[in-house]
N, CA, C and O atoms as a printed pandas DataFrame, in Angstrom:
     atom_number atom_name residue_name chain_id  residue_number  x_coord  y_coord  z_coord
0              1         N          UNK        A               1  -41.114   15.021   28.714
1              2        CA          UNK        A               1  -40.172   14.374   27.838
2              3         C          UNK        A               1  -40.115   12.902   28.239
3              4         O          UNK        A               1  -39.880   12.671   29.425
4              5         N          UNK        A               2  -40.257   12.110   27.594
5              6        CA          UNK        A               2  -40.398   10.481   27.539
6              7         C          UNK        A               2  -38.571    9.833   27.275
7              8         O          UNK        A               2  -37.837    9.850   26.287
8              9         N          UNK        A               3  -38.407    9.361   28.560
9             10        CA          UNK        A               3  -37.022    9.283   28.456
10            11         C          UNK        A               3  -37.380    7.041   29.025
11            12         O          UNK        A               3  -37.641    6.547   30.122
12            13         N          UNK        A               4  -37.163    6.291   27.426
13            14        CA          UNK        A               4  -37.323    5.016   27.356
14            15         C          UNK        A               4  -39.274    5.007   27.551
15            16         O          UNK        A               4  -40.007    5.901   27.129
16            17         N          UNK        A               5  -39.718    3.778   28.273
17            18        CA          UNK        A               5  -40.628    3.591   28.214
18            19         C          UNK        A               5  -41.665    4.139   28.855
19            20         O          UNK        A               5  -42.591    4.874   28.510
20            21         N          UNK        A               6  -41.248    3.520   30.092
21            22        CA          UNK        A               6  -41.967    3.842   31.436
22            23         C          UNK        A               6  -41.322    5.385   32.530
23            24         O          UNK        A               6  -41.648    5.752   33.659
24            25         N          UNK        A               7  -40.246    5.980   31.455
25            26        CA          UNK        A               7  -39.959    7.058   32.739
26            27         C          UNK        A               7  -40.397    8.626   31.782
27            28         O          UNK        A               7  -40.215    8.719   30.568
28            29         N          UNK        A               8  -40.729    9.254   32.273
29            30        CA          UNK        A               8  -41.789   11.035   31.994
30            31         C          UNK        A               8  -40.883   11.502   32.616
31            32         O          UNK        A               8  -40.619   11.010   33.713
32            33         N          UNK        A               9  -40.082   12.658   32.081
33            34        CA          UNK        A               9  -39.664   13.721   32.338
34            35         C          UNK        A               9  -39.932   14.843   32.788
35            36         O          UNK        A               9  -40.970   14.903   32.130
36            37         N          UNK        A              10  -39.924   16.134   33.516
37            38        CA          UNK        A              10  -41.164   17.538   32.977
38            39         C          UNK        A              10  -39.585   18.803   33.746
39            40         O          UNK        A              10  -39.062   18.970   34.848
40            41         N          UNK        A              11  -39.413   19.389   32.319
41            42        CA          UNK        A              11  -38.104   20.368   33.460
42            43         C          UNK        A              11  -39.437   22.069   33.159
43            44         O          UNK        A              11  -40.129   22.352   32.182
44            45         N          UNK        A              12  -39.316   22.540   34.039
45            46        CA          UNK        A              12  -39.581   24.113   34.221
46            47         C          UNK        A              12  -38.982   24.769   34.407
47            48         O          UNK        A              12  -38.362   24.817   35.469
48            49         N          UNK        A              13  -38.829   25.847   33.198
49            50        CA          UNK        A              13  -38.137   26.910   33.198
50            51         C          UNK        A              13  -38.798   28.780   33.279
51            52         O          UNK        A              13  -39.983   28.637   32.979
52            53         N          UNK        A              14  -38.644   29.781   33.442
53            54        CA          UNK        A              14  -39.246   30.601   33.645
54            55         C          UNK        A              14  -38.963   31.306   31.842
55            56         O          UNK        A              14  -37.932   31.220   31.175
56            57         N          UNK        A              15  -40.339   32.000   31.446
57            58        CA          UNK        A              15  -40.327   32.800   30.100
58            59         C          UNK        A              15  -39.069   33.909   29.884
59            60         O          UNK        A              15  -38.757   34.205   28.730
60            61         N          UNK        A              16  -38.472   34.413   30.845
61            62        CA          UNK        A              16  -37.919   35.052   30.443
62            63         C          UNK        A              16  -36.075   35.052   30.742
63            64         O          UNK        A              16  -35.253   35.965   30.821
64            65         N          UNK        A              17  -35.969   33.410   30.858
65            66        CA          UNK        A              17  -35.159   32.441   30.819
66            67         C          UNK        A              17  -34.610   32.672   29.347
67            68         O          UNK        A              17  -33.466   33.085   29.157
68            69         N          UNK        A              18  -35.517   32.373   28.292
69            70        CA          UNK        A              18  -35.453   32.092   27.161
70            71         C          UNK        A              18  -34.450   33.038   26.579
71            72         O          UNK        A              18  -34.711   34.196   26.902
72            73         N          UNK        A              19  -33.096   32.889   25.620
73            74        CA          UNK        A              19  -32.282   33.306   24.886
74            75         C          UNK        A              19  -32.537   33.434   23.645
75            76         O          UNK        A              19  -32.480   34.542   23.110
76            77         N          UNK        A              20  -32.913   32.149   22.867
77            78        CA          UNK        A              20  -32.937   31.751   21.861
78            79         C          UNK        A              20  -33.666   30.621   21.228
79            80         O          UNK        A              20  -33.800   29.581   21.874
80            81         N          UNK        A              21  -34.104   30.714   20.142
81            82        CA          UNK        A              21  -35.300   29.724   19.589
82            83         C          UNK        A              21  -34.592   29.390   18.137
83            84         O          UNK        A              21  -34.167   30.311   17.440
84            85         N          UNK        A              22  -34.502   28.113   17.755
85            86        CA          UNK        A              22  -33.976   27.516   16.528
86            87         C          UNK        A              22  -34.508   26.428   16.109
87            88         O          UNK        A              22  -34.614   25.415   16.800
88            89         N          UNK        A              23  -34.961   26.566   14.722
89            90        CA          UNK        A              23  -36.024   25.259   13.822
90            91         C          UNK        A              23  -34.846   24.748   13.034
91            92         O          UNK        A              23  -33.865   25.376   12.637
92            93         N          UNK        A              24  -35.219   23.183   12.860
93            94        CA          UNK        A              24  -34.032   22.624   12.070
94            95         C          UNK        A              24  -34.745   21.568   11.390
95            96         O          UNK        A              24  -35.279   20.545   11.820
96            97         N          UNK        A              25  -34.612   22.121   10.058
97            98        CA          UNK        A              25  -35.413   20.752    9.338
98            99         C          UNK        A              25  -34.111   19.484    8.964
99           100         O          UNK        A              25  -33.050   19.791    8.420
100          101         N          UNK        A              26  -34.383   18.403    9.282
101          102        CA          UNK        A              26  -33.694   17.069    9.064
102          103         C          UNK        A              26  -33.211   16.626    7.708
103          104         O          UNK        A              26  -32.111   16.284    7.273
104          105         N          UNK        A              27  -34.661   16.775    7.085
105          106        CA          UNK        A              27  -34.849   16.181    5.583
106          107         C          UNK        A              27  -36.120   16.881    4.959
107          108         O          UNK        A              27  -36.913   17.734    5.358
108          109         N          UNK        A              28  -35.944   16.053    3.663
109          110        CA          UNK        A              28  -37.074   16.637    2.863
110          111         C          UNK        A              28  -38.160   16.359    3.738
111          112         O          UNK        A              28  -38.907   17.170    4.286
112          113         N          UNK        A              29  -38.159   14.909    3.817
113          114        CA          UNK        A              29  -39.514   14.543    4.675
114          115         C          UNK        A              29  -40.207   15.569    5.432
115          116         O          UNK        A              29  -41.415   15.618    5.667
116          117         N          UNK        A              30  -38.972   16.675    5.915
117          118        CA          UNK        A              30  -39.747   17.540    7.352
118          119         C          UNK        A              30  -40.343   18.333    6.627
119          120         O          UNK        A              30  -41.458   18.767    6.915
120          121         N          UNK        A              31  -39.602   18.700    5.406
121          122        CA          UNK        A              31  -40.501   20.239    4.499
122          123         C          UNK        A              31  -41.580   19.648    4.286
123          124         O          UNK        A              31  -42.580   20.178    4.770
124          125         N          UNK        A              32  -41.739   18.457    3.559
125          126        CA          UNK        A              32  -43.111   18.267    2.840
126          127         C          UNK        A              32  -44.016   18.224    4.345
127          128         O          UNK        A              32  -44.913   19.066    4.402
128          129         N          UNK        A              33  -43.890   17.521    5.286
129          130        CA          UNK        A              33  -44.750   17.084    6.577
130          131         C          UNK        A              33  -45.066   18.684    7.588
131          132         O          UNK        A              33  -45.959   18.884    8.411
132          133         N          UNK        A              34  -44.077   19.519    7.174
133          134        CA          UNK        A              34  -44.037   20.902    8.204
134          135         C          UNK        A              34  -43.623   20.525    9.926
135          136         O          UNK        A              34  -43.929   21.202   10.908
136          137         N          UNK        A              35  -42.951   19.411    9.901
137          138        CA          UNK        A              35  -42.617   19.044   11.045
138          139         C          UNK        A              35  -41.163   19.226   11.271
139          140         O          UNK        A              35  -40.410   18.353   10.840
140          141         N          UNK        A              36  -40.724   20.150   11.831
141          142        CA          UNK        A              36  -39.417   19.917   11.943
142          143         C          UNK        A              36  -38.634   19.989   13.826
143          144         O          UNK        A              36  -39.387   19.896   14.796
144          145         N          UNK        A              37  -37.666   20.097   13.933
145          146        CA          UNK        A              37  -36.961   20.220   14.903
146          147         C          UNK        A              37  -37.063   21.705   15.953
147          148         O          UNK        A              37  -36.823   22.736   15.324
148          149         N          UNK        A              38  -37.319   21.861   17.136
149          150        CA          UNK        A              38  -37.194   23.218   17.492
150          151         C          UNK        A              38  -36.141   22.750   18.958
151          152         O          UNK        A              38  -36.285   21.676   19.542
152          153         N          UNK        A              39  -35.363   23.545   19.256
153          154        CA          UNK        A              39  -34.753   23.714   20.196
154          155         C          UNK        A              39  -34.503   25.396   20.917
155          156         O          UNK        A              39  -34.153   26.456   20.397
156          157         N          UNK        A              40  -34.907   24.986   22.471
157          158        CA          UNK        A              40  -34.886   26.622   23.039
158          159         C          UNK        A              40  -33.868   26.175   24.104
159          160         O          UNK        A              40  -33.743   25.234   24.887
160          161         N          UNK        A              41  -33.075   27.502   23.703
161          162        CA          UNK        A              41  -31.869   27.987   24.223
162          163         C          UNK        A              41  -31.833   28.709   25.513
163          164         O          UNK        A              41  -31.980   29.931   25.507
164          165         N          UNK        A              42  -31.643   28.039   26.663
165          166        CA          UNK        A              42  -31.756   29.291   27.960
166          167         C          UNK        A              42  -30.182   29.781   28.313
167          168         O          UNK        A              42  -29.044   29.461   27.971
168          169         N          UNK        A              43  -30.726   30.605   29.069
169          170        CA          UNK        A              43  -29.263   31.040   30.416
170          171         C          UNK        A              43  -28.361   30.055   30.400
171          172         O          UNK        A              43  -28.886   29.057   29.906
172          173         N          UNK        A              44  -27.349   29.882   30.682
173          174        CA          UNK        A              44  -25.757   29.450   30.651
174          175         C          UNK        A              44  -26.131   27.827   30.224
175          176         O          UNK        A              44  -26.201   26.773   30.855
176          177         N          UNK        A              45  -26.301   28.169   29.008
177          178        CA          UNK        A              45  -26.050   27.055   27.452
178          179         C          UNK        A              45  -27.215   25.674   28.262
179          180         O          UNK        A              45  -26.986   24.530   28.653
180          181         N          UNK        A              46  -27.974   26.196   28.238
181          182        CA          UNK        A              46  -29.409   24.858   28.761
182          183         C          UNK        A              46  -29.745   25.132   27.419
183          184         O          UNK        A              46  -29.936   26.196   26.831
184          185         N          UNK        A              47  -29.791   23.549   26.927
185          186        CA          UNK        A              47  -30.909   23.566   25.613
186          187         C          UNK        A              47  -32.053   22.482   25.738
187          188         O          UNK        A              47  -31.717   21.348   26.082
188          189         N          UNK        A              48  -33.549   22.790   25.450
189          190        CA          UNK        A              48  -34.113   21.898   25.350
190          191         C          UNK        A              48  -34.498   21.394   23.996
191          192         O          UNK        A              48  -34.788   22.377   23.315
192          193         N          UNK        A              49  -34.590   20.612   23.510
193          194        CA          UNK        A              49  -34.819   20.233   22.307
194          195         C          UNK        A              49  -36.821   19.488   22.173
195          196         O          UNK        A              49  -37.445   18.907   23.060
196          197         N          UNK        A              50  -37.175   19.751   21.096
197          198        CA          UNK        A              50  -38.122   19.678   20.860
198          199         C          UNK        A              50  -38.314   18.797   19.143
199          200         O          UNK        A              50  -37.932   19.250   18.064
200          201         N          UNK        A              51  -38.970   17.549   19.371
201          202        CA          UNK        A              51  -38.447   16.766   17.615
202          203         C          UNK        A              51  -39.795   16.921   17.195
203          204         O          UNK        A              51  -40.675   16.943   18.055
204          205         N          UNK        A              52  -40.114   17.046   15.837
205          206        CA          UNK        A              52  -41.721   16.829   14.975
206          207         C          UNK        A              52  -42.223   17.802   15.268
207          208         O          UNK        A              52  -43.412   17.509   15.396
208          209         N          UNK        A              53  -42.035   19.289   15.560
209          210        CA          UNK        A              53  -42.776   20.142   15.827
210          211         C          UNK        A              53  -43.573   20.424   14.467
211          212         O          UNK        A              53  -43.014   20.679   13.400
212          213         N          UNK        A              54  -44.830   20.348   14.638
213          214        CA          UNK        A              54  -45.710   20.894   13.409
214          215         C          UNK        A              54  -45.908   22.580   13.502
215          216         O          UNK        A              54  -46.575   23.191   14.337
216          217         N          UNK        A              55  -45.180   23.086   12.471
217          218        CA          UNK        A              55  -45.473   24.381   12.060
218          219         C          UNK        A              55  -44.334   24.787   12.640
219          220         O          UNK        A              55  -44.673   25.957   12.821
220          221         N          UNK        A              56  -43.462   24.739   12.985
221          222        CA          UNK        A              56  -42.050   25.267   13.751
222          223         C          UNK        A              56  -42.536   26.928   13.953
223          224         O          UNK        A              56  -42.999   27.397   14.993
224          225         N          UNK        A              57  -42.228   27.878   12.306
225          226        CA          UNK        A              57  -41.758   29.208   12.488
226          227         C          UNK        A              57  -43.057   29.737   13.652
227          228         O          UNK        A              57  -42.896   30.419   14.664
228          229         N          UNK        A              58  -44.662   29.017   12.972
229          230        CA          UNK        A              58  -45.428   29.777   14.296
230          231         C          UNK        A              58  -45.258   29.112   15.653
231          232         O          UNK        A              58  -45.754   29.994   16.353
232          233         N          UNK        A              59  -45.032   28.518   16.177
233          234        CA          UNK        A              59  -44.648   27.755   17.173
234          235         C          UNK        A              59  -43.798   28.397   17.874
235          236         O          UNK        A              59  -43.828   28.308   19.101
236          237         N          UNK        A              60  -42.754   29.269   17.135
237          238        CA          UNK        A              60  -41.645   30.175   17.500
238          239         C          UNK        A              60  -42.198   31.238   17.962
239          240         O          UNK        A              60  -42.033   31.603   19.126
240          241         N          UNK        A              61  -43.002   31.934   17.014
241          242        CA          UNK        A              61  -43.682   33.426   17.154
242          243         C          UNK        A              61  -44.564   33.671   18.526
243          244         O          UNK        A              61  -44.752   34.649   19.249
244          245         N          UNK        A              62  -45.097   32.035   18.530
245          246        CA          UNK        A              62  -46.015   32.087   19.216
246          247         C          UNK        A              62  -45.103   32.421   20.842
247          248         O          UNK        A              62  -45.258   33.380   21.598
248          249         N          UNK        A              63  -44.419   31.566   20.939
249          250        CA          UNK        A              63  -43.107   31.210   21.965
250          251         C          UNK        A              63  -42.598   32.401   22.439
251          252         O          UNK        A              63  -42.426   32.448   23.657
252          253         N          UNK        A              64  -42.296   33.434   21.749
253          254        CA          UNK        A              64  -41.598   34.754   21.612
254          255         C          UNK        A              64  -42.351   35.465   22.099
255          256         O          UNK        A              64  -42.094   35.992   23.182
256          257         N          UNK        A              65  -43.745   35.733   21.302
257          258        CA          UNK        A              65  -44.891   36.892   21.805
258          259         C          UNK        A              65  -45.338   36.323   23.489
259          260         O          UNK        A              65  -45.462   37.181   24.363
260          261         N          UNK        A              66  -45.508   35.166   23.755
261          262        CA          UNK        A              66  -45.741   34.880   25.093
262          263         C          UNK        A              66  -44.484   35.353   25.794
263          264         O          UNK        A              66  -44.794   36.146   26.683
264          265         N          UNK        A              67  -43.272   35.169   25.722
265          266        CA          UNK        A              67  -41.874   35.581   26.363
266          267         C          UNK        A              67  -41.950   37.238   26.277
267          268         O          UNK        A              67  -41.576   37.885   27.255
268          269         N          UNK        A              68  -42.372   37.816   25.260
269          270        CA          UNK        A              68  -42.475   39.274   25.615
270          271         C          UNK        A              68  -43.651   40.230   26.316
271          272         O          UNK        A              68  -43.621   41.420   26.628
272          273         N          UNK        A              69  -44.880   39.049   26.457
273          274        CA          UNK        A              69  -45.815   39.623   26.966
274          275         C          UNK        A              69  -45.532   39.014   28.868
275          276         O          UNK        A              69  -46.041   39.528   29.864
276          277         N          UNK        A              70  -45.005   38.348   28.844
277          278        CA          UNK        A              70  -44.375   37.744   30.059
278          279         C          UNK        A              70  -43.709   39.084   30.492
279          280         O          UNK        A              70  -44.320   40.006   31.032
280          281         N          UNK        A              71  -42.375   39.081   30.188
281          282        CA          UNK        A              71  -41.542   40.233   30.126
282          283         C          UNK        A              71  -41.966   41.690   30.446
283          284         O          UNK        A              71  -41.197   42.504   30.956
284          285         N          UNK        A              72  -42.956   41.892   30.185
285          286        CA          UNK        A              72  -43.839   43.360   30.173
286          287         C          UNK        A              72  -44.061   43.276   31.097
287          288         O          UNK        A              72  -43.648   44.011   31.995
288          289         N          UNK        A              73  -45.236   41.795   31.278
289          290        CA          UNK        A              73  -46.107   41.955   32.706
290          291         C          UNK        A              73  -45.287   41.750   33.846
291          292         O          UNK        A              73  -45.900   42.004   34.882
292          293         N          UNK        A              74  -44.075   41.366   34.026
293          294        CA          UNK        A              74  -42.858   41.423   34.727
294          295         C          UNK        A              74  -42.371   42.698   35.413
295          296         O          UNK        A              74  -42.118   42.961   36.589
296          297         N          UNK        A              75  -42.321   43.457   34.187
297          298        CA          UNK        A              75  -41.755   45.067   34.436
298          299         C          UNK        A              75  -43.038   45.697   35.248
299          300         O          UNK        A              75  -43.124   46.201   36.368
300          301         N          UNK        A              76  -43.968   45.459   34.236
301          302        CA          UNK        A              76  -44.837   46.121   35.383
302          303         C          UNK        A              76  -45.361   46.797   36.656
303          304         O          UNK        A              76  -45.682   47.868   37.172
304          305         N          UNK        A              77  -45.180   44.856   36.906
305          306        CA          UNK        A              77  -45.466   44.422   38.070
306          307         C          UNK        A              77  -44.215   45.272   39.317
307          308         O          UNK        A              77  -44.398   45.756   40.434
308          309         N          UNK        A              78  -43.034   45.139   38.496
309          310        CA          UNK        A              78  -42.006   45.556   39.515
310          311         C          UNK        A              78  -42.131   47.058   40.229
311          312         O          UNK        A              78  -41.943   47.527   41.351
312          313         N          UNK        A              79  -42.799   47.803   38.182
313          314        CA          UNK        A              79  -42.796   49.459   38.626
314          315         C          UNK        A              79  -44.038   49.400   39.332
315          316         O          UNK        A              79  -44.115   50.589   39.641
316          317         N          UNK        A              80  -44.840   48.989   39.704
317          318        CA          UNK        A              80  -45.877   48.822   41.110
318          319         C          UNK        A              80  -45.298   48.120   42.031
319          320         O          UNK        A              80  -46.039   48.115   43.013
320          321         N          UNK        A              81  -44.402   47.555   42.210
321          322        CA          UNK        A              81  -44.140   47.397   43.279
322          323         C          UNK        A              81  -42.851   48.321   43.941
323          324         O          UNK        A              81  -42.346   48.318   45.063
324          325         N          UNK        A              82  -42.614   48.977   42.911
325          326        CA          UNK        A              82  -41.516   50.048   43.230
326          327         C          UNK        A              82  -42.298   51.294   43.729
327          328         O          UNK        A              82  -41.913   52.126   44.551
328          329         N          UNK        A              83  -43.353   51.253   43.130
329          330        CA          UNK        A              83  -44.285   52.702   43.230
330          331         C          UNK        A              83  -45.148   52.225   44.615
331          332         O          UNK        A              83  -45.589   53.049   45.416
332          333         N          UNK        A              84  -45.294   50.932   44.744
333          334        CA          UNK        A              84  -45.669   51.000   46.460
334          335         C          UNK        A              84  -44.626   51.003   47.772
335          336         O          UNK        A              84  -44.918   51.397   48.901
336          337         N          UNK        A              85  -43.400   50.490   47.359
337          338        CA          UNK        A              85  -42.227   50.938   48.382
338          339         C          UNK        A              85  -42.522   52.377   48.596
339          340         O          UNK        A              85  -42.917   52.800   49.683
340          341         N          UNK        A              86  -42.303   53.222   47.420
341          342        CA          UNK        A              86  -42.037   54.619   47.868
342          343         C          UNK        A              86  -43.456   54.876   48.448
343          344         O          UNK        A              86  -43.127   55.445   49.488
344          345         N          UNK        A              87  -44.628   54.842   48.470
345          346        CA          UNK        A              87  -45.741   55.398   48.819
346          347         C          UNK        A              87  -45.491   55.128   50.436
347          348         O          UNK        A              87  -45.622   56.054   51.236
348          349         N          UNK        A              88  -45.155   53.910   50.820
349          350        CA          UNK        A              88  -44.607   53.525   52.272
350          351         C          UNK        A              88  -43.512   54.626   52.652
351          352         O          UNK        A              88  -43.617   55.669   53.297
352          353         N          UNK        A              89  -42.526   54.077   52.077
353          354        CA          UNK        A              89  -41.354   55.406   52.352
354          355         C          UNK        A              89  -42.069   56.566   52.516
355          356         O          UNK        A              89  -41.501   57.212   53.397
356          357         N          UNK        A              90  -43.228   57.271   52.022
357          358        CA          UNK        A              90  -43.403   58.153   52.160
358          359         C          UNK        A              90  -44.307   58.469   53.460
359          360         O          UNK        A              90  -44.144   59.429   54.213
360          361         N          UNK        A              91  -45.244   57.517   53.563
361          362        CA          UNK        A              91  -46.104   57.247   54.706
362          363         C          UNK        A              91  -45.544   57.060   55.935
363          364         O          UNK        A              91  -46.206   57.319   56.940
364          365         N          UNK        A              92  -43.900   56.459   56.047
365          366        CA          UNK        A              92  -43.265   56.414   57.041
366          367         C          UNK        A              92  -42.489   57.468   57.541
367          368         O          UNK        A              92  -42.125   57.315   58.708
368          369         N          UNK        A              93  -42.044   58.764   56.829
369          370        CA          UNK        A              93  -41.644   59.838   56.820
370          371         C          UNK        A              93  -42.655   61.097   57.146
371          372         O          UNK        A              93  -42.250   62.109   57.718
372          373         N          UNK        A              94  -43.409   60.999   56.908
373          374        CA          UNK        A              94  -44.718   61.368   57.333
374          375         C          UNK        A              94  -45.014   61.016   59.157
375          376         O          UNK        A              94  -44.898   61.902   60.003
376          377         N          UNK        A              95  -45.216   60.264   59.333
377          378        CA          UNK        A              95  -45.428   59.392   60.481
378          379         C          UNK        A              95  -44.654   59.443   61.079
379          380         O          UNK        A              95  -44.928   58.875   62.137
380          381         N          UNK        A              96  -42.990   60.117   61.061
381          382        CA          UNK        A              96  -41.746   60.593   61.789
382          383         C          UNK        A              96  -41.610   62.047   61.778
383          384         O          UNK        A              96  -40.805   62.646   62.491
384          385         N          UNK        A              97  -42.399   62.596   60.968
385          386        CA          UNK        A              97  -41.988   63.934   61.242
386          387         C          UNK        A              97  -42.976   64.768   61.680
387          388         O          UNK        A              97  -43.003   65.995   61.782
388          389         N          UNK        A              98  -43.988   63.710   61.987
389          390        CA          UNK        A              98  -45.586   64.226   62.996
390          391         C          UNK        A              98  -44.578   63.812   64.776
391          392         O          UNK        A              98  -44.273   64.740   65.525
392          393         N          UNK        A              99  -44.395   63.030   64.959
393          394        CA          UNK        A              99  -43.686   62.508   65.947
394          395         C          UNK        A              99  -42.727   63.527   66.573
395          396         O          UNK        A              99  -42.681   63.971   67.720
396          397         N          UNK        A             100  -41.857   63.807   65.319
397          398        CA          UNK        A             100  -40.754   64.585   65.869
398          399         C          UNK        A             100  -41.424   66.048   66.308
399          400         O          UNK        A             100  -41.143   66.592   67.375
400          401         N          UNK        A             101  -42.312   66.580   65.372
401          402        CA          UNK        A             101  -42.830   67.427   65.920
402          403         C          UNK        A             101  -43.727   67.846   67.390
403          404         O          UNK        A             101  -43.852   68.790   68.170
404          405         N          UNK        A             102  -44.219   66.507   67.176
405          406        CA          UNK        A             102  -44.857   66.237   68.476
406          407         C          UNK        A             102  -44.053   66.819   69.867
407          408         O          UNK        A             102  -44.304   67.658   70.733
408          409         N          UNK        A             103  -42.816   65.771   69.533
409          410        CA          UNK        A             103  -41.775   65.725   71.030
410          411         C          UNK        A             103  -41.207   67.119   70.866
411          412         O          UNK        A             103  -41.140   67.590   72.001
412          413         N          UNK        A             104  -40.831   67.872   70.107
413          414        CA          UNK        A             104  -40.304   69.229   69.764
414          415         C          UNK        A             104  -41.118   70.132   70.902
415          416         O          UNK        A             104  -40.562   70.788   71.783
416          417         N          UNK        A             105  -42.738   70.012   70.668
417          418        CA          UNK        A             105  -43.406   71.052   70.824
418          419         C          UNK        A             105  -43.325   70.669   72.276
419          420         O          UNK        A             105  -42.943   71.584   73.005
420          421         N          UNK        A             106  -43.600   69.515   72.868
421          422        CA          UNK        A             106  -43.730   69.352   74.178
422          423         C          UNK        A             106  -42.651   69.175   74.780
423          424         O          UNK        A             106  -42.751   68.992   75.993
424          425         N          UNK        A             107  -41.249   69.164   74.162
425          426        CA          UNK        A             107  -39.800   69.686   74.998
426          427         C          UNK        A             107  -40.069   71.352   75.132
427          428         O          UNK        A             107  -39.667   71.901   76.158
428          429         N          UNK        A             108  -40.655   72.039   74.240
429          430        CA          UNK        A             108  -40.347   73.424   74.341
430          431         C          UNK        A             108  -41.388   73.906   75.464
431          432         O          UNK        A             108  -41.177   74.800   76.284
432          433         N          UNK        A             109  -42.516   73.160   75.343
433          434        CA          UNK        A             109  -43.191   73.550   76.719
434          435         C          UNK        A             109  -42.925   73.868   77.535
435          436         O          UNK        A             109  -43.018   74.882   78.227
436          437         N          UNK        A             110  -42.227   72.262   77.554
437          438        CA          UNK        A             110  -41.483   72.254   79.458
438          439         C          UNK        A             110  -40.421   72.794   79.782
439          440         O          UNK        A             110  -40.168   73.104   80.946
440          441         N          UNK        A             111  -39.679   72.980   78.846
441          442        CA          UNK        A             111  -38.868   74.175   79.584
442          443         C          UNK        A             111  -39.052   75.784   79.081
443          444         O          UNK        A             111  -38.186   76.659   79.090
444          445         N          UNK        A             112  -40.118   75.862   78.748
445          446        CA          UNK        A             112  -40.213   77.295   78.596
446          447         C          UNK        A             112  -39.732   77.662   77.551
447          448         O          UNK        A             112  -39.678   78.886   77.427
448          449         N          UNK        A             113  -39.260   76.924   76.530
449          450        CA          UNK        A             113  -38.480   77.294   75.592
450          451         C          UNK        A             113  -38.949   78.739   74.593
451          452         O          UNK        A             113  -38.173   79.576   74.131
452          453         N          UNK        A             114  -40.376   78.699   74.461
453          454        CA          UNK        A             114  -41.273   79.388   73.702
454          455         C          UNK        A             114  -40.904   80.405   74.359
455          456         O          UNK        A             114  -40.084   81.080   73.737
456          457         N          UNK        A             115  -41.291   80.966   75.807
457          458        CA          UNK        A             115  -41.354   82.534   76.490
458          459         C          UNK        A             115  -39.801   83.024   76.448
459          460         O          UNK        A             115  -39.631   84.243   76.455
460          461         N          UNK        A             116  -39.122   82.526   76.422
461          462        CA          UNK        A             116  -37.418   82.759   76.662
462          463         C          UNK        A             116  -37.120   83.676   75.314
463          464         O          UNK        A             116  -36.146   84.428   75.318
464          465         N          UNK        A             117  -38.116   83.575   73.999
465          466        CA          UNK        A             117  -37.457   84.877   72.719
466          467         C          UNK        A             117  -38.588   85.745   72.723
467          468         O          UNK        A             117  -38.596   86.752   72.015
């Protein structure tokens, strides 16, 4: 974003930030030109505004389908990373109850525990 001459702007926000998407044509000028206004709406009332967008509604679609394919690969990612916690959890439970068995068998050794029933 070009804020006066010499100063460039750049804010980053994450896709699934996004709330809301709104085209606003000005004037006729924008219908005939297909340029109009877009502004995206994030989390607790951030708006960025966007002026002369050519083609607004696909610009939107386009905006959206990336935010939901974002979104997916998000979830995904999480249920693999949820599905590798538990594989650990499970590998670590495993790995405690070889142990416990271990010390079980060789307490009962030593004291005879086995010949005593």
């Amino acid at each position: 974003m070009w804020e006066g001459i010499w100063d460039y702007k750049t804010d980053v926000f994450e896709r699934d930030k996004i709330e809301t998407i709104s085209f606003n044509q000005n004037s006729v000028r924008d219908k005939i030109f297909g340029k109009w206004d877009i502004t995206i709406k994030l989390e607790h009332w951030v708006e960025f505004p966007f002026d002369n967008i050519s083609k607004p509604k696909k610009q939107v679609w386009k905006i959206m389908r990336m935010k939901d394919h974002f979104i997916w690969q998000k979830r995904e990612e999480d249920l693999k990373n949820i599905e590798w916690e538990e594989k650990k959890f499970n590998i670590l439970v495993e790995a405690l109850w070889e142990v416990v068995q271990e010390y079980m068998e060789k307490w009962s050794k030593k004291d005879g525990f086995e010949n005593n029933y």
